[in-house]
N, C-alpha and C positions, 0 to 999 in steps of 0.2 A: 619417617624418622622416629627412632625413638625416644622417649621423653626422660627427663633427667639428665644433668651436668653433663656438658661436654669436654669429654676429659681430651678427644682428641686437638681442640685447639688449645688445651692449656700446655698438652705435649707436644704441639708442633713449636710454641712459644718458646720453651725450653729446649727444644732438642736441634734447633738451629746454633751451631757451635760460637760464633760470635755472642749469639743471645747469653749462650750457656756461659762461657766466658764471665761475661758480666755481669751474671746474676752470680757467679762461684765470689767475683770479687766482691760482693756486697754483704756478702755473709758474714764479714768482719765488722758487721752494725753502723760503719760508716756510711756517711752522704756524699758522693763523687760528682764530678763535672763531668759532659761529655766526653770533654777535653784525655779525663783521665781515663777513663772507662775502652775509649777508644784506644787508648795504651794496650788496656789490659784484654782487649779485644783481638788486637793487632787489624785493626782497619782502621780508615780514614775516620774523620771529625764528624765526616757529613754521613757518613754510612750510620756510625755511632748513633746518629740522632735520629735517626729513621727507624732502625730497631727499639731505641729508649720509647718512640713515642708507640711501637706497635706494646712494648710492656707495661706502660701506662695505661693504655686502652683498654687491656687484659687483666686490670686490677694485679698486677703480680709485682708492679714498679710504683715508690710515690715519687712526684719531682715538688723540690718548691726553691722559690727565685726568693735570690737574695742579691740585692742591688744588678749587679749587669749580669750575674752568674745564676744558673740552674744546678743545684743539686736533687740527688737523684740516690733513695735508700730504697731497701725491701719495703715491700707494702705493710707484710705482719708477719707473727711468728712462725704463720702457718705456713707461710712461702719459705722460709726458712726452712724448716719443717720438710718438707718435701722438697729444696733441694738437697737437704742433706741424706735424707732416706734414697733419694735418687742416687747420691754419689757411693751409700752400702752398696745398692743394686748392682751398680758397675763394679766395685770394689770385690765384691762374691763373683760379676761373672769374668773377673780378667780385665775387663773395659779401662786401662789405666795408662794414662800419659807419664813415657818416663819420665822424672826429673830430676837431676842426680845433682848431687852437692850436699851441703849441709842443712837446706829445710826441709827436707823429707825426715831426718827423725826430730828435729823440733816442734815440725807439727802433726806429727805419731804423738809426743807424749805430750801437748797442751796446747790447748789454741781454743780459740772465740769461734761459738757457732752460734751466729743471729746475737746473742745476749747471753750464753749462758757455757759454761765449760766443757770443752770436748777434748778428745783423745785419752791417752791412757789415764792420767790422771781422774778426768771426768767421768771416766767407766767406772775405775776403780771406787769411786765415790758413792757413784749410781749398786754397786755389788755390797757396799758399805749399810745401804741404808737397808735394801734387799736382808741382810744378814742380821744386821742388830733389831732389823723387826719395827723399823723407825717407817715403811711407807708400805702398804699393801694394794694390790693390781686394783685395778677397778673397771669399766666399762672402756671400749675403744682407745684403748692405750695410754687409758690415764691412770696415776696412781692415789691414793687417799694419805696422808700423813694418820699414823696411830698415836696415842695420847703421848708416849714416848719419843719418839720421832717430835712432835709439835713442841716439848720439852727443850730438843737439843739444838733445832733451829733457832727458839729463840735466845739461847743462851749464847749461841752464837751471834745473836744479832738481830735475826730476822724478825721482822714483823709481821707476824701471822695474820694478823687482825685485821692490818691494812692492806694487804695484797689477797688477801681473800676479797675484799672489797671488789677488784675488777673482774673485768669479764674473762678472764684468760685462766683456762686451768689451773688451778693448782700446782700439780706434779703432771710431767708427761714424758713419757719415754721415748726420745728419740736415738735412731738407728744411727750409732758412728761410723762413719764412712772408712775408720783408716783399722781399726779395732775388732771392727763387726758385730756389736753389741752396743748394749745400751748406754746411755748418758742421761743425766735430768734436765731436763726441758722445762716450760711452761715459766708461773711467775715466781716458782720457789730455786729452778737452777737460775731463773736471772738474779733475784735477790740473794743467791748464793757468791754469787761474780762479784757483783757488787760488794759486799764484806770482805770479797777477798779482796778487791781493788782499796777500800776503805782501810784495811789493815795495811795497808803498802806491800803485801804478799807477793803480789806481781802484780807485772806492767806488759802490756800489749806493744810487742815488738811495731816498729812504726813502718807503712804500709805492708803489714801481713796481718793474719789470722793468729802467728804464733803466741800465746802467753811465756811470758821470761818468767820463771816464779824464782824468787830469793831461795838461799838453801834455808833459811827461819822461815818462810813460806809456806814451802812443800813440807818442812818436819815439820809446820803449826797446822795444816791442814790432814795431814795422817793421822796428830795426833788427836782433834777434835772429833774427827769424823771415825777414829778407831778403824784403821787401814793399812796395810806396808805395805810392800811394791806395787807396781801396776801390774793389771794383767799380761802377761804374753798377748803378743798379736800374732 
């Protein structure tokens, strides 16, 4: 055998469609019961917890009990991360379950991945910074904030100083699944969310992904970050 990460069991993890399932609905940074999960699985209670506890084992799931209840969130950004790069992969090759109604374009143009803004909005963000010269590429998919960029974050809010402090990248480019390009990731697209949720800009439609953003929101955020429309998908 050969040595180094076994990616085929973290693929077999994921590519069991119940598993997939439940790991898609956890991407909206919430903590679920099996109870719920299994909803969103479409299998029984008991099946539910049989998979929860092979993604715990897997380090890809955390659980933690609260009085008679188990909830149960992504492990880290990284699992985030890599479902979401999974779901570009399928998105470029066709791999797409239809869902017809009205949340397929509200979460094309905004919506919560892991912690930090995705879809068109979140692209156009991610193109935003690219352009004005505010973050330049750097190793394995990370990006560096430039004296300027570091500027406009904080005047928006953010606190460089302190979220540089942890362990989690900086900037990172993750692949949007519904867009097929980039979005900002890491600890500055989630202290991005955060300002935006702190401004009342918008709110996270209640059990989805989707972000609602006000229309003072969406023109406070074009106008800070120097942006108009979203990209075409």
């Amino acid at each position: 055998m050969k040595e180094g990460p076994n990616i085929a069991a973290i693929a077999a993890m994921v590519g069991d469609p119940a598993r997939a399932n439940m790991l898609t609905a956890l991407l909206n940074g919430a903590a679920l019961t099996a109870t719920e999960l299994a909803l969103e699985a479409n299998v029984t209670k008991q099946t539910a917890s049989s998979h929860l506890g092979k993604l715990v084992d897997a380090g890809l799931v955390d659980v933690e009990a609260q009085g008679r209840h188990r909830y149960y969130r992504l492990a880290n950004a990284d699992v985030a991360g890599l479902l979401e790069t999974l779901m570009g992969v399928a998105a470029r090759a066709k791999a797409l379950r239809a869902r017809p109604g009205p949340k397929e374009p509200a979460l094309r143009h905004a919506r919560i991945c892991y912690d930090h803004l995705a879809g068109e909005l979140g692209v156009a963000l991610f193109d935003a910074f690219i352009k004005n010269k505010w973050m330049l590429p750097g190793p394995e998919n990370t990006y560096t904030l430039t004296k300027l960029g570091r500027i406009k974050v904080q005047t928006f809010g953010v606190d460089i100083a302190d979220i540089e402090r942890g362990a989690r990248p900086l900037c990172r480019a993750c692949l949007d699944w519904s867009v097929r390009r980039h979005h900002i990731a890491g600890a500055l697209g989630a202290a991005i969310l955060d300002q935006i949720f702190y401004r009342d800009w918008a709110t996270q439609k209640r059990g989805s992904r989707v972000l609602e953003f006000t229309k003072v929101g969406e023109a406070g955020l074009k106008r800070v970050f120097a942006f108009g429309e979203p990209p075409p998908t």
